[in-house]
C-alpha positions in Angstrom: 24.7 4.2 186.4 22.0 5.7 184.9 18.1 5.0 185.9 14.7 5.0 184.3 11.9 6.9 185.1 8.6 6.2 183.7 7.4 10.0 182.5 4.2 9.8 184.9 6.7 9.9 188.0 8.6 12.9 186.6 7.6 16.0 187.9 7.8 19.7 186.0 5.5 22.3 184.6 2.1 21.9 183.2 2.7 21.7 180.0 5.1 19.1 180.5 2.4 17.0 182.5 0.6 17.8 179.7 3.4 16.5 176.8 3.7 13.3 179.6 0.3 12.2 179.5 0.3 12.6 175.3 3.7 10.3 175.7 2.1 7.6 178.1 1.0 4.8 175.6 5.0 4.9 174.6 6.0 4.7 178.0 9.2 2.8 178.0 8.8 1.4 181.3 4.9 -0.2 180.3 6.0 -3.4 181.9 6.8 -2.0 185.2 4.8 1.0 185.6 1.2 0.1 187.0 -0.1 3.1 185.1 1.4 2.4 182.2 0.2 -1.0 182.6 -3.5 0.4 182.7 -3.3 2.7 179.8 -1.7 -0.3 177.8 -4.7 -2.1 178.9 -7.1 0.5 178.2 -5.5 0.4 174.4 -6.1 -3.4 174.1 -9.4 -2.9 175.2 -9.9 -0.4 172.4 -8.5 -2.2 169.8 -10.8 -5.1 170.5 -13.7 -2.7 170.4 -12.8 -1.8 167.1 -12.5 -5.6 165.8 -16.3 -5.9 167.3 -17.1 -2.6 165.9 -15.8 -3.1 162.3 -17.6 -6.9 162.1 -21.3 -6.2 163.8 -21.1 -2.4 163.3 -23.6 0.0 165.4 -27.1 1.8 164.2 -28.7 0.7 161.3 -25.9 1.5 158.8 -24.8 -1.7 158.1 -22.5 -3.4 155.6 -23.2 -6.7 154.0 -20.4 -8.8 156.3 -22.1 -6.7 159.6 -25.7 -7.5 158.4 -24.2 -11.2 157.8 -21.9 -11.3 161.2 -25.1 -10.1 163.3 -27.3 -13.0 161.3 -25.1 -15.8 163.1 -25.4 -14.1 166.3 -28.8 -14.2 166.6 -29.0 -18.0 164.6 -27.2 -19.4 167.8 -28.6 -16.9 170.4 -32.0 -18.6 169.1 -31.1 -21.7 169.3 -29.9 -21.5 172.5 -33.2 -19.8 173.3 -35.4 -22.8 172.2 -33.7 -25.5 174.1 -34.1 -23.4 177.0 -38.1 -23.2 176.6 -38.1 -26.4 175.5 -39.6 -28.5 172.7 -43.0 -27.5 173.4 -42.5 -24.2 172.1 -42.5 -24.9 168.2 -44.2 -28.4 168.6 -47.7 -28.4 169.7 -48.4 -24.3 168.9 -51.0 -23.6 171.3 -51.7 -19.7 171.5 -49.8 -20.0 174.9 -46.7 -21.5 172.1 -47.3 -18.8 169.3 -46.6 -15.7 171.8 -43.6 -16.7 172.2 -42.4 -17.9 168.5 -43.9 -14.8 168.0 -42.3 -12.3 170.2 -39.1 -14.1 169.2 -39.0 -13.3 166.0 -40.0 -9.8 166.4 -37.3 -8.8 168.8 -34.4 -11.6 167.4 -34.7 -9.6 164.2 -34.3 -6.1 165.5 -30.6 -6.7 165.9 -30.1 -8.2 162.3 -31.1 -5.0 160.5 -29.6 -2.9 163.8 -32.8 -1.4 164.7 -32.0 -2.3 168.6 -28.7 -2.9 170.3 -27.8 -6.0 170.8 -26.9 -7.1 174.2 -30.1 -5.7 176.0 -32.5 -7.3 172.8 -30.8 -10.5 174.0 -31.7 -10.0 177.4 -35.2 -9.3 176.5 -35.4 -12.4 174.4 -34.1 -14.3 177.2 -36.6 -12.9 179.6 -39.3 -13.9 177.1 -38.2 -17.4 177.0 -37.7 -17.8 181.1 -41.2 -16.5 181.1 -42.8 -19.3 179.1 -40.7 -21.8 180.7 -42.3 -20.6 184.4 -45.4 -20.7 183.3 -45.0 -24.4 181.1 -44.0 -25.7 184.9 -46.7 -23.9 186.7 -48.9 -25.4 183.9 -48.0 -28.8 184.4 -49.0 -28.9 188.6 -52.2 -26.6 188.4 -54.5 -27.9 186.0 -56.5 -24.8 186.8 -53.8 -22.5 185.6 -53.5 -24.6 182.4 -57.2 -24.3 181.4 -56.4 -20.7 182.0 -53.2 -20.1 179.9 -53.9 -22.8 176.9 -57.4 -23.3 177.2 -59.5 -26.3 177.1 -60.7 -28.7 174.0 -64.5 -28.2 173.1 -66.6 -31.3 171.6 -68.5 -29.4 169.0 -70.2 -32.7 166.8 -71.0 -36.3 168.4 -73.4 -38.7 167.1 -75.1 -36.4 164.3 -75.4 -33.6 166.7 -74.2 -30.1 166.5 -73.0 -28.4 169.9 -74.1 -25.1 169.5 -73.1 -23.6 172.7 -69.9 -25.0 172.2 -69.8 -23.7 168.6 -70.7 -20.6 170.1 -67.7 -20.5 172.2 -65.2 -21.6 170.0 -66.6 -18.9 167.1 -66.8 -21.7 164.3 -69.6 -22.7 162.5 -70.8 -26.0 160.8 -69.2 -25.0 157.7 -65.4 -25.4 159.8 -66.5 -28.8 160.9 -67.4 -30.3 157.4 -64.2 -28.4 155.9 -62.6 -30.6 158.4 -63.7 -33.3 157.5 -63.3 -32.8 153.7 -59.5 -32.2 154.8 -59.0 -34.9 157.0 -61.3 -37.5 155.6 -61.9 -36.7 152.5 -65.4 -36.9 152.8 -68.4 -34.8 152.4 -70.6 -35.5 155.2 -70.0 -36.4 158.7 -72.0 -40.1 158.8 -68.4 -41.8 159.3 -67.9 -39.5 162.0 -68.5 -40.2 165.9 -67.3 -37.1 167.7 -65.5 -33.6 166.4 -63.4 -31.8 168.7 -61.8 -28.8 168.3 -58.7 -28.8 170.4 -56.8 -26.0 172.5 -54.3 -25.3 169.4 -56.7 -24.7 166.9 -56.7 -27.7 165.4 -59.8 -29.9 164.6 -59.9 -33.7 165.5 -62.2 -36.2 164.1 -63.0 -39.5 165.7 -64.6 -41.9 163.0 -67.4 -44.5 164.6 -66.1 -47.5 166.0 -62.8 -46.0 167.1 -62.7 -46.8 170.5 -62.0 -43.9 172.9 -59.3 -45.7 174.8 -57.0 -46.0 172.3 -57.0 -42.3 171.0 -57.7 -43.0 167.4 -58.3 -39.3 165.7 -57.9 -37.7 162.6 -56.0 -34.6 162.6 -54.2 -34.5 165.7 -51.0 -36.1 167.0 -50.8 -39.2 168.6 -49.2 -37.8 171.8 -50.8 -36.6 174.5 -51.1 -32.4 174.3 -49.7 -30.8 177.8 -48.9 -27.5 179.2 
């Protein structure tokens, strides 16, 4: 009766240890030998490195299918991004919004032309995006903290009259409001026009005279309500 013995249990000089551990991939035995088992293992695990390495490639030599490959990636990994921050984020645009469309885009792109690696550019992005979603919900229970982050609307026109410290504080002029109005209106003066109000994205709203203020008729400006 003859037996097996897997070459890692077979004992002799070193350059046979040596000639074993060259042979140990073609280890007969793989299936019963728990070493075996682990270099087979470590082999898979290589192999698989070198599908990943061959479709997303590394450094910033890339092919065409890697440039393409890491495009997808990051297409879902941002989509997935912005349902975590939530609809807010590329709705109303408030300079609290824009940092993070902004920042997004920056970093997101870094791995399509392989400028950064991959993993940890994801985990930044990420970090980004929990960021703004912790500050959204500390926005929407301190109305303090919201005047803070997004800032606050400033009435800059009513009933014929210019605001200038308001003006002052917002860094428009008169020639912003009746551009507004031009835009929104389509008028060149501001007699059909009760209040102006330049709100916390940027964005100027115009009330016309007789609106009533209950009802949130504006020019400009979205019907729904704009929260942190």
């Amino acid at each position: 009766m003859s037996i097996d013995v897997c070459p890692l249990r077979m004992h002799g000089s070193s350059a046979q240890a040596a000639q074993r551990l060259q042979d140990v991939l073609h280890c007969p035995l793989s299936t019963g030998c728990m070493r075996c088992n682990r270099h087979a293992w470590i082999k898979g695990r290589r192999h698989n490195m070198d599908v990943l390495m061959t479709l997303f490639g590394e450094g910033k030599d890339l092919t065409a299918l890697q440039t393409a490959m890491r495009a997808v990636v990051v297409f879902f990994a941002t989509l997935a991004f912005i349902r975590i921050s939530g609809r807010r984020s590329f709705g109303q645009r408030s300079p609290f919004d824009y940092v993070v469309a902004i920042l997004l885009g920056a970093t997101l792109s870094r791995i399509i032309v392989g400028a950064s690696p991959v993993v940890p550019t994801l985990a930044a992005s990420l970090v980004i995006v929990l960021i703004h979603r912790a500050l959204a919900w500390c926005c929407v229970r301190s109305p303090r903290l919201e005047s803070l982050v997004v800032g606050v609307e400033r009435e800059v026109y009513r009933d014929g009259q210019f605001n200038s410290r308001q003006m002052s504080a917002a860094l428009i002029t008169r020639t912003d409001v009746f551009e507004a109005a031009r835009h929104e209106l389509h008028t060149l003066d501001l007699h059909d026009v009760h209040a102006a109000i330049l709100e916390r994205n940027g964005q100027m709203s115009l009330i016309r005279k007789g609106a009533n203020g209950k009802d949130g008729k504006t020019e400009g400006m979205p019907a729904s309500a704009k929260r942190c």
